[in-house]
ZALO-434033 format. One record per residue (C-alpha): x, y, z. Coordinates in steps of 0.001 Angstrom, whole numbers, plus 500000, padded with zeros to 6 digits. Each point is the difference from the previous one (the first is absolute). Layout:
N
XYZ
...
//
This chain:
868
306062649810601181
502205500600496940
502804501956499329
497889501085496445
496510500300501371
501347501904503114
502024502687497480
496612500625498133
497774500381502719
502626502496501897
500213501843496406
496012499757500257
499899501676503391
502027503504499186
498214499933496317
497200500614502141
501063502264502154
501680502324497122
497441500370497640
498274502945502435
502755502590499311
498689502221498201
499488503379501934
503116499028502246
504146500499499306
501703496377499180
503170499584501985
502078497294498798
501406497137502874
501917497145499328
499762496281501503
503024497727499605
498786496446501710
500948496268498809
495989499572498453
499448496240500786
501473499532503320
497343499158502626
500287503051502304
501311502105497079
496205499280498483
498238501126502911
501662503090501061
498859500974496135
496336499524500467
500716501485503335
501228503249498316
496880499663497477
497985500258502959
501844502835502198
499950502222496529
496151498618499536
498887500597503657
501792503307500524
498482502223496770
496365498586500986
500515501689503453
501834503145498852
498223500382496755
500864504234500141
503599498801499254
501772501928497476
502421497338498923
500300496513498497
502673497253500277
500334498464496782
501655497006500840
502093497838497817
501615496493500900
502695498636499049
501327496302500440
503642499705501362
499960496373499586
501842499397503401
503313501458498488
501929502973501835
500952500727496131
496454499973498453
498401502503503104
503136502598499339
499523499931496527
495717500302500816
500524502738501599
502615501840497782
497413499683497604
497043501423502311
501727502971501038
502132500089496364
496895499626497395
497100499957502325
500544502789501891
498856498755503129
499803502118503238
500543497664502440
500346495859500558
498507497649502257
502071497054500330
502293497884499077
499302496765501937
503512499234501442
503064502087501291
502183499223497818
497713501201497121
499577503190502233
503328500699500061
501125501493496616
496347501314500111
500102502137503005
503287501325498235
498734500625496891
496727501695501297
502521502324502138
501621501195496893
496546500316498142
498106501415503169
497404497232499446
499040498637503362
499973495846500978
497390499088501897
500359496005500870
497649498399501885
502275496629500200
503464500921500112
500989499209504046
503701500231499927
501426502197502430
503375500856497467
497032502109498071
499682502524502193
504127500129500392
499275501577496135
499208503023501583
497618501265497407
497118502491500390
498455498223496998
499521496681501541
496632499058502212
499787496876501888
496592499289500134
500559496713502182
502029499246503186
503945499094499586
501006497353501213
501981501484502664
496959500971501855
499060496905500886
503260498862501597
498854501669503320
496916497727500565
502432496839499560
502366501321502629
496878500408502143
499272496253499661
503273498746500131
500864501844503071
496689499063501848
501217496477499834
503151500500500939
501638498415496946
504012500888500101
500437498601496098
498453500438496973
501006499142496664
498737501974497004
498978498398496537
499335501736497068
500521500413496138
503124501119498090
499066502660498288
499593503896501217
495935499289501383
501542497428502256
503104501654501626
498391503318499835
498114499244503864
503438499019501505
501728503317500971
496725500379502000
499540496419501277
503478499999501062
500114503285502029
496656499663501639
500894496294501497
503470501505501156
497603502531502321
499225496837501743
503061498489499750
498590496864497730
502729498169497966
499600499377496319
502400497039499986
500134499708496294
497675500698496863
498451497682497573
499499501257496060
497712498432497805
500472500784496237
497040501258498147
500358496946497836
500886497343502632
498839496327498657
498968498326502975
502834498146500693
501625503167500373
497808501028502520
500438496565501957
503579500715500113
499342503214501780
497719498628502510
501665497215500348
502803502427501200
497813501702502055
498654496845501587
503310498780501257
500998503412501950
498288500815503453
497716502975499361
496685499398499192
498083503628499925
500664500966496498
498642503189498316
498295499078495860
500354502900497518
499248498921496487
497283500099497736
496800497755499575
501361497691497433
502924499193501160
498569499952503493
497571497473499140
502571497033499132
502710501098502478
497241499497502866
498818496584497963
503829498600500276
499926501250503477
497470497734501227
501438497298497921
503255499783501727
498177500561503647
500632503686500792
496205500626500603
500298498012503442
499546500869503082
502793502396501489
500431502238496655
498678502963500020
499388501955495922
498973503668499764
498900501487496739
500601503718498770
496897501242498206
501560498854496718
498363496914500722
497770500771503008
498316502550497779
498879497186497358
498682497380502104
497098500716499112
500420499357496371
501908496394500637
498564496875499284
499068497220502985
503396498120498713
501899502868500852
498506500939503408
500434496587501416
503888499827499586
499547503219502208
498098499433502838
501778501418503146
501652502692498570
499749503333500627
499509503311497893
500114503673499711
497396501223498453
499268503198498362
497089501259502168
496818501614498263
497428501286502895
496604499392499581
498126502469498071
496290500406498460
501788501425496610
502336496505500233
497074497807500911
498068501591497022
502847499340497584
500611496520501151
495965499327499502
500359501730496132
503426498091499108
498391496594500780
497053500719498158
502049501116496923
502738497312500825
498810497167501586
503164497775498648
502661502239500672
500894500973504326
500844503565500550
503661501178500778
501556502105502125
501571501068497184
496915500457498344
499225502854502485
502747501393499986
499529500698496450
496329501327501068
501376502409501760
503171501627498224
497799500427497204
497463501609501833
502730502592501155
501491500343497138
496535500838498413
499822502346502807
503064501525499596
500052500572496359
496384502061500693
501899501777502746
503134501133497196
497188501027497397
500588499930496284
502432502897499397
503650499102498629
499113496594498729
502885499883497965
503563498663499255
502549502413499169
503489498343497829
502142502733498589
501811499676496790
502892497960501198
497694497396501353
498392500035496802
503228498460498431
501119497566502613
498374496374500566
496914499024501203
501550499502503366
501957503097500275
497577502238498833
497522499611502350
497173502988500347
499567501949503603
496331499768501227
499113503654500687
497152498446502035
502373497443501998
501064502314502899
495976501297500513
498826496490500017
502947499126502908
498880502368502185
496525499014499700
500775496421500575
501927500989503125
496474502087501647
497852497144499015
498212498446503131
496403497793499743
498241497724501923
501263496721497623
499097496381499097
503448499011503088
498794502975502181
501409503555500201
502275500886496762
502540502322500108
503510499937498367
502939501514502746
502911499585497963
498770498503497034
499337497155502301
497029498447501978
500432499202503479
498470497374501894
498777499897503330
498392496557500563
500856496565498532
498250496889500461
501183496845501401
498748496513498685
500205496745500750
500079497831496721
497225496940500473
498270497759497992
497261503079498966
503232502294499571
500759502728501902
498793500182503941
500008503124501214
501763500070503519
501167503719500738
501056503026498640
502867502241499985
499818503887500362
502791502322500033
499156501652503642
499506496762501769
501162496900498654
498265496697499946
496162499809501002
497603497372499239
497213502914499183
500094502978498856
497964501789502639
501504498227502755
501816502728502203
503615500532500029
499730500506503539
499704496182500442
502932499190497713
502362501404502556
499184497254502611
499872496959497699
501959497510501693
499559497456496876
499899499760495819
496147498788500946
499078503724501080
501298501050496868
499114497759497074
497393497571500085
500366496325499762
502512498215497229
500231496357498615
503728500236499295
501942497339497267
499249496544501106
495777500783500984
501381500841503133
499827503026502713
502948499730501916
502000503094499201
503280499006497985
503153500828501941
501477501219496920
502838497586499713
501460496128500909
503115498479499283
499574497704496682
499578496366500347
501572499537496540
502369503061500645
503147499942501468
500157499678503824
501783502770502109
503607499667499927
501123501636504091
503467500314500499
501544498871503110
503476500667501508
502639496919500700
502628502080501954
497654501380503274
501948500458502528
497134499236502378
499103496303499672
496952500320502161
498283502746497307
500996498000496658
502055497211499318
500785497908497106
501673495937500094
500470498235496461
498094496677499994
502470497453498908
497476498076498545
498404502101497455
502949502716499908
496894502657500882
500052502656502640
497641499639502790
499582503310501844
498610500704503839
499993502085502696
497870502627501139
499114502158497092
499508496988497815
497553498620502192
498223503278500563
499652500398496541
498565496772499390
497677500532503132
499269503053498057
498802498700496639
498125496966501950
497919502667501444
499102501829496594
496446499277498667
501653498400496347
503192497793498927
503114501683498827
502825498018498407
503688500696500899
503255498751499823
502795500724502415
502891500951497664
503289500490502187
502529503083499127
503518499951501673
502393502730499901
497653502685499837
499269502590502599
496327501016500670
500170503295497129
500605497764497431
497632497841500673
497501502543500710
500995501739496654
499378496464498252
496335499844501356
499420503683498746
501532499301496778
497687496568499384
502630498065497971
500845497556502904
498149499739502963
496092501298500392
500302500322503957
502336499586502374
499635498155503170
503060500422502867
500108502424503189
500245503452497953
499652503027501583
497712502713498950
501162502733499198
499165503468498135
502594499273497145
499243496849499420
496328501288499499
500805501382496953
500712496848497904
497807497777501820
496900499196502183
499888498996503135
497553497935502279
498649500894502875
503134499345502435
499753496417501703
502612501028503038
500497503608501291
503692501508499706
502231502750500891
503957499822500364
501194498612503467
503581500637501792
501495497050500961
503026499915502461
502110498015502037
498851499556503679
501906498821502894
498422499405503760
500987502612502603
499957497052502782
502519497397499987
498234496663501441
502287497985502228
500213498781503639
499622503100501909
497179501490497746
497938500436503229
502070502787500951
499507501954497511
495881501530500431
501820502317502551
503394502360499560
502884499436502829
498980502966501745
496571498912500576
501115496791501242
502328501568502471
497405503054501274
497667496978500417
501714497805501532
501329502718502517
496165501023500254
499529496468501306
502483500058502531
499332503947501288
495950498662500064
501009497238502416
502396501876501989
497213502726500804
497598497308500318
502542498702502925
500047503577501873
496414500215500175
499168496690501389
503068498325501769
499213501418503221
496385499790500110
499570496680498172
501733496965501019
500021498529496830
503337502486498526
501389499529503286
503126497742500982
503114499351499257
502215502493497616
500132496920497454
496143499352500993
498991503805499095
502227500214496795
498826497211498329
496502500751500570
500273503371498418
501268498502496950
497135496945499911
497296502652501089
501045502228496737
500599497584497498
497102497624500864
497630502597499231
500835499288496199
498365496412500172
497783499800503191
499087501914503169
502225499801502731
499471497980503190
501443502647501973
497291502094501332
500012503961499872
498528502076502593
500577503654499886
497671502412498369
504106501363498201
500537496567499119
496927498930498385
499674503173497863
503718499297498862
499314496564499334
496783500940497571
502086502789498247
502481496777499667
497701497798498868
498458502231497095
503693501008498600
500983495891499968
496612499403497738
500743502477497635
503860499034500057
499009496121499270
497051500596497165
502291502359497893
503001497293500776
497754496964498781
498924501549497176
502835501243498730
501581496697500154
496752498732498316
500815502128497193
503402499335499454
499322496307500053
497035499762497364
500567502947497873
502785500932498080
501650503325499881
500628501272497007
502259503115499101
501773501833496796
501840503099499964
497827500428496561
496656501406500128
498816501408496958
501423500801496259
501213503230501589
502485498674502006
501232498030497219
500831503163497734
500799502201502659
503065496966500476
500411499172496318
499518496447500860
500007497236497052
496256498461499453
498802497305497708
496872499871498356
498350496688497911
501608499321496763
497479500533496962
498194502744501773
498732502957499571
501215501474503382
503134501228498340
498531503064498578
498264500880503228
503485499666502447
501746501991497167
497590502465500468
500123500337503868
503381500492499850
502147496833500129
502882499997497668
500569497417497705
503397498549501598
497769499123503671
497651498216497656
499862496549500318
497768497147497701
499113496845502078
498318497224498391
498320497468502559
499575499830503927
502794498434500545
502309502558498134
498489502615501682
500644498746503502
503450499307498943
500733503703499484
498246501018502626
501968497893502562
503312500564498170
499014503851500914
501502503094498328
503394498793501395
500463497386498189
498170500665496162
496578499234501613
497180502959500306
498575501501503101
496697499285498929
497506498799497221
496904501619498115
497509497884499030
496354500252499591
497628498460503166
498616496866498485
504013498917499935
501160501498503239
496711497418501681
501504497502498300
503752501068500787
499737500478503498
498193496890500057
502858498023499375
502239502350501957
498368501296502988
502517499984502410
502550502100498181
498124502970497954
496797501978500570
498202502820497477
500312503186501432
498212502352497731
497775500243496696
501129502944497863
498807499519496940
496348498951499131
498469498150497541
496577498323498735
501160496458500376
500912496760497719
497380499499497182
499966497899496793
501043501547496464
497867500690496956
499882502095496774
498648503387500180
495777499438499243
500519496718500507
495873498692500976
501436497026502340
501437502819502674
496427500722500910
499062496597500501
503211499215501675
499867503015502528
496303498433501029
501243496438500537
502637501584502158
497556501653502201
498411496786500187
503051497885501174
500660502658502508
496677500188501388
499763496385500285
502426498280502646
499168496371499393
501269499095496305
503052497910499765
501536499992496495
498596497368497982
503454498512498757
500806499635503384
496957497846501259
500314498083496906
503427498975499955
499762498808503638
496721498272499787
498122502915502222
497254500248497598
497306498247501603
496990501147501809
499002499358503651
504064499229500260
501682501370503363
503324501062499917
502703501408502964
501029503287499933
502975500759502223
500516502848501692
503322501690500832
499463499172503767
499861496243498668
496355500126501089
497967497830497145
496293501074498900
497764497259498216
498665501881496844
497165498918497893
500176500855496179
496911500449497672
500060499838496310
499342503717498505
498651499288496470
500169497387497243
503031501178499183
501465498430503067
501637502912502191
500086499083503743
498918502141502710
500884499705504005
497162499354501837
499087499352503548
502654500576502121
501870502671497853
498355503054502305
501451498388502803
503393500067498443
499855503169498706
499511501870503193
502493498765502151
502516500367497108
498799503530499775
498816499111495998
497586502844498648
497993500426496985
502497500537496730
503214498454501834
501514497285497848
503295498003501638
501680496251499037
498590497124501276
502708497742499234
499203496099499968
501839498254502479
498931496052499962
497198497769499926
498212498972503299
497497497262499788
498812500998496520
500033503273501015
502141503111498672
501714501877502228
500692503994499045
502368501861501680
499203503672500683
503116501285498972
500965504021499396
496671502649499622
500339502399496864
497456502924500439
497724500555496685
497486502390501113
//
């Protein structure tokens, strides 16, 4: 339809409706709209209509809107100076209109000085109603009150990023304040913001998606206007960001007009989703739908078509409500000499007509009308799915209970949804697919995570780094590095990463690096968790557990040398018993010597057989014979006392022979500050802050860097500029007393803490993902790191390799291939090993490879580190 034709027939339309005025009181009503735009066009019949429609059905009315249009071209300038002249020259009483915010602007303030109300019907930016004026109506939904049914959908899929993109003018940032605070309820990042100029070309607009496309999120939020819309989703799709794994939702800007859009248009937006202004179903809106396509059958209704329906219908409404009394403009004589602009009249009938506007309430075109504020309110919005017919309708969003798929559907059952499928119905998403987009991946043409590592550990066994002399790189192993690479094997995608080394740095730093982003995006090493830390970064889920261990030097209470079998009993025991053995024989003798011929004799006879008849006891039973009733019951009393004397003997001496004994004068952090004795505690850590605060002073600090230095102080001993013991967390004390068993031993755990995990920024998507590969490393028992098997050939399936115990006992272990990406599992054979090494679900220790025996590896189970 033509710009020309469509002005006629809209002039046609209120000639009609105009010329039947005669018995009723003309009030005068602006309309400032750009005459020729699409939407613009229809909202004017649309008003035609309302005025039409609403005097058939009141015909007893006792007023008249005489309506007069005026063109404002598209040009903030032009609608100011339209409707300086309506209120100026025509005398208007109130305006409906203008079509954009920024045209409302100096009209809502010039109608609050002339007390001639605005009523717009497409104005949506929430800055209007920071205005503040009683003379403004917003007879459509601000933007703003949509933001709540895209936090619904973002946080139903769990999305932790989203990346807003909108237009540079005051339409486009005027939804941020509220997009912004309502994904910070739910703790969703807005990692940056991408602005499209109203007059992009499109390679402007590549540039900007081109941006986009190279950084990791991929939920991002669309708030500009049809036009523009319409070519940023075409380059979209041209450059591949309508594939599967992005995920696109509309505000109503667009969502609203899908309707009007051509089948060019639609297809570049299949997959996306929209909010949409909701209209429920109604036999008025049926009705008018049926008469508009009649009258219209080229041109598709708008919503803000309706929306013009309707504030014309209450503003006909109100203006019968205010009567006819005081339709005038008052200017006094100093107005009369000023400019046109300065001298505007005051509408007598302004503040009547307010007040009515403010009590209107009907049953409208977009269901119940009724201005609280000067604003509309909506309850319900409508959620689409754009496909190749348009807009799907899969749920709906109401204020009291979220997301449903149907309106009637109870919000009883929304409570126990378990999924998004009990709450919206099904969605093709970007890329004709339904697999829900996880919201983010790491570019493949974007720049792969850079994870800093520390060179100086102390603790080899944790990380280490060599220099290859070859290509001058650093190669870096050890426990956390091949946890972490266990870790990303067992995520569901790729991620790319370089190792970059850092030397010289302790662990804040290099924390504070990661949360600033300009040097490392992660940090892999054995870092401590902590509530500080938390602050500037995100952690993982912790891969080892951790508290603070006391270390101290042991020595053994039993000297091992010749006579070491004397030693299970004091001196006076062995003198009572050995006296007990001789007193037992002698009464032994005087109870049988003259009745038994056997301890009878000569003196020498009788007094060595006392002695053989007590001590043989100990080993056998005596040949000599005992008769007496005395006798016997001495000798059974004698018998019982020599058992329990030997059992508690032989196992003491068992004891002292296999087992060590152990002892410190040291037994708990107490003891060391109740004797102000000098401790050390591992350079680069954060324990510092924690002893300070427990009450050692700064001069019995001491820093240790490695194993070794640490059991150098701790032998040198207080005495002699060494320490009387060492803090440092569990994972290191395993590890310490590993090496040193013999000497030192952890008597106590005072502090507590979550455990070692691996660094990211704060928000950062991949700590999610991360913290669920961990789980699955720990829950699984079998993996060996892939490097590993690799590098030493033990990466093929149905291979057998030896696994060594620390007995020296070998197990024959089959391994299995895992997945096509080649990790090796222990198969038949590993349960075996595992329980009589006392290996349970979540332990992880060092197999360490010893040598090849007839083409098979054999692994060395070397010291256990606990990871549950």
């Amino acid at each position: 339809m033509m710009r020309g034709n469509n002005f006629v027939l809209i002039l046609l339309f209120f000639f009609r409706m105009q010329v039947r005025e005669a018995q009723n009181t003309d009030v005068k009503v602006g309309i400032v709209t750009d005459v020729g735009r699409e939407n613009s066009d229809i909202t004017l019949l649309c008003i035609s209509m309302s005025l039409s429609d609403f005097y058939s059905s009141h015909p007893e009315t006792r007023t008249r809107l005489i309506t007069t249009i005026v063109d404002s071209k598209n040009d903030v300038v032009l609608s100011a100076a339209a409707a300086l002249d309506l209120i100026t020259n025509k005398e208007v009483k109130a305006i409906l209109g203008p079509w954009t915010w920024m045209q409302a602007q100096f009209m809502i303030e010039m109608g609050q000085k002339s007390q001639v109300p605005t009523v717009s019907y497409s104005a949506t930016s929430p800055f209007l109603a920071s205005i503040r004026s009683q003379y403004f109506f917003g007879a459509t939904y601000d933007d703003s009150s949509q933001v709540h049914a895209i936090k619904a959908i973002i946080e139903l899929f769990m999305w932790r990023e989203v990346a807003p993109a909108y237009v540079d003018n005051t339409f486009g940032e005027g939804i941020l304040p509220s997009l912004t605070n309502a994904l910070q309820e739910i703790n969703v990042r807005i990692p940056y913001r991408t602005v499209i100029y109203p007059n992009a070309t499109d390679d402007e607009i590549s540039v900007e998606l081109l941006r986009m496309m190279n950084l990791p999120t991929r939920v991002f939020v669309v708030h500009i206007a049809k036009l523009l819309g319409s070519r940023f989703f075409a380059k979209a799709k041209e450059i591949g960001m309508m594939k599967q794994g992005y995920v696109w939702i509309l505000t109503n800007s667009i969502a609203d007009d899908l309707s009007i859009m051509n089948e060019t248009e639609i297809e570049t937006m299949e997959g996306v989703l929209g909010v949409k202004t909701y209209f429920p179903r109604s036999e008025e809106l049926e009705t008018f739908k049926s008469r508009w396509k009649k009258r219209f059958p080229n041109s598709d209704l708008s919503v803000y078509g309706l929306c013009a329906y309707d504030a014309t219908t209450a503003l006909a409404l109100a203006i019968e409500e205010a009567g006819t009394s005081n339709l005038t403009f008052v200017k006094t004589d100093a107005m009369r000499d000023m400019s046109e602009l300065q001298g505007l009249g005051v509408s007598q009938y302004g503040p009547k007509l307010v007040q009515a506007l403010s009590r209107v309430r009907f049953k409208a075109l977009a269901g119940d009308f009724q201005f609280i504020n000067g604003q509309l309110h909506p309850s319900v919005f409508e959620i689409v799915n754009v496909d190749g017919r348009g807009g799907r309708t899969i749920g709906f969003w109401k204020k009291e209970h979220g997301l449903l798929k149907n309106l009637e559907q109870k919000p009883a059952t929304t409570t126990t949804s378990s999924t998004w499928q009990d709450r919206l119905r099904p969605i093709i998403w970007p890329g004709d697919t339904m697999s829900v987009p996880k919201g983010w991946e790491i570019p493949t043409n974007g720049k792969r995570l850079r994870i800093g590592v520390p060179t100086n550990n102390g603790f080899k066994q944790f990380v280490k780094a060599t220099r290859d002399p070859i290509t001058n790189s650093t190669i870096f192993s050890g426990f956390c590095i091949d946890y972490f690479e266990a870790v990303i094997q067992a995520m569901s995608y790729d991620v790319s990463y370089d190792f970059i080394p850092f030397e010289d740095v302790n662990y804040d730093t290099a924390i504070y690096q990661v949360y600033l982003g300009l040097e490392y995006d992660a940090m892999v090493a054995d870092t401590t968790m902590s509530a500080n830390r938390s602050m500037y970064v995100d952690f993982s889920l912790p891969y080892t557990p951790s508290g603070i261990g006391v270390v101290v030097p042991v020595e053994e209470s039993v000297k091992r040398s010749s006579i070491i079998f004397l030693t299970p009993l004091t001196l006076e025991l062995w003198v009572i018993s050995l006296l007990s053995f001789f007193i037992i024989g002698l009464v032994v003798w005087v109870l049988e010597h003259r009745v038994n011929p056997d301890f009878d004799g000569s003196v020498k006879y009788q007094i060595s057989t006392i002695f053989w008849f007590s001590f043989s006891i100990i080993a056998f039973a005596p040949r000599e014979r005992v008769l007496s009733f005395w006798a016997r019951l001495v000798v059974i009393i004698w018998y019982f006392l020599v058992l329990v004397l030997t059992q508690s003997y032989t196992a003491s001496l068992s004891s002292l022979l296999t087992s060590q004994q152990l002892d410190s004068t040291i037994t708990s952090m107490n003891s060391l500050l109740a004797k102000g004795e000098p401790v050390g505690y591992q350079l680069s850590s954060f324990l510092l802050g924690r002893l300070q605060e427990s009450g050692f002073s700064d001069a019995n600090l001491v820093t240790y860097g490695s194993a070794e230095n640490c059991d150098d102080l701790l032998s040198k001993g207080p005495q002699k500029g060494g320490i009387s013991a060492a803090f440092m967390e569990v994972p290191y004390v395993k590890l310490f007393l590993g090496q040193y068993c013999n000497k030192y031993k952890m008597v106590e755990t005072p502090f507590k803490f979550n455990g070692l995990g691996f660094v990211f920024p704060i928000g950062s998507p991949l700590v999610a993902d991360v913290s669920r590969a961990i789980l699955q490393v720990q829950e699984s028992n079998k993996r060996l790191p892939l490097r590993f098997t690799r590098v030493n050939g033990i990466n093929k399936a149905g291979k057998k390799i030896t696994l060594m115990g620390q007995d020296g006992v070998n197990w024959m272990v089959l391994l299995t291939n895992e997945n096509e990406r080649g990790r090796m599992r222990l198969g038949r054979g590993w349960k075996g090993f595992c329980e009589a090494h006392g290996v349970k679900i979540g332990d992880s220790f060092v197999l360490e490879l010893m040598r090849e025996k007839d083409s098979s590896h054999v692994l060395k189970f070397c010291t256990k580190l606990n990871c549950v």
